[in-house]
Steps between C-alpha positions, in 0.01 A plus 500: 500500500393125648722336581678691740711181537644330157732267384407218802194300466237626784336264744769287522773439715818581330867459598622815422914408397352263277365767284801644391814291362874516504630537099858504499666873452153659575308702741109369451231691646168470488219765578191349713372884555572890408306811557603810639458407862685173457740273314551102557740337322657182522906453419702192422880586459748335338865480722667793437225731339423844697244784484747826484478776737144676476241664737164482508184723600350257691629266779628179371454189723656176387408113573761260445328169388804298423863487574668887549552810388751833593309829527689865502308748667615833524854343490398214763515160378261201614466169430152397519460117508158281412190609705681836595361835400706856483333813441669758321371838549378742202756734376804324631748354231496077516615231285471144456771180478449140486836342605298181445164437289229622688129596496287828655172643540539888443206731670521873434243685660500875366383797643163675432523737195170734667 
């Protein structure tokens, strides 16, 4: 299962919004590490894209890297802004909006399936 990690060169310092780019009418992710304790993914969206309204088993915590981006939680907006994080607990309903172009690191950290 090595790497653990994918998608990012190892040993080497890395700027992490540079990884992923803006494409014009597009949401661009890109997945740096899955397994069933864990997901990291990296998101670049386009002004005006959004994730719908969706839940998820685990808790979600998102980075913003660059510029901003409007989170629903559980019928709660936010607007996380570069070098902010919001966590968005497993199970309650959240969605995504870029009012402007902007880029995110998404952790999900799921629970133990024992």
């Amino acid at each position: 299962m090595y790497p653990y990690i994918k998608n990012i060169p190892h040993e080497q310092t890395q700027d992490l919004a540079a990884l992923v780019s803006v494409q014009p009418g597009q949401i661009v992710s890109r997945t740096l590490a899955q397994n069933p304790a864990v997901s990291l993914t990296l998101f670049a969206f386009d002004a005006g894209e959004e994730i719908s309204t969706h839940s998820s088993e685990g808790d979600a915590m998102v980075q913003v890297l660059e510029g901003e981006g409007l989170f629903t939680v559980d019928g709660t907006e936010h607007t996380v802004s570069t070098g902010q994080v919001l966590v968005m607990p497993a199970g309650k309903p959240h969605a995504v909006y870029a009012p402007r172009s902007f880029k995110m690191l998404l952790t999900v950290v799921f629970p133990r399936k024992d």
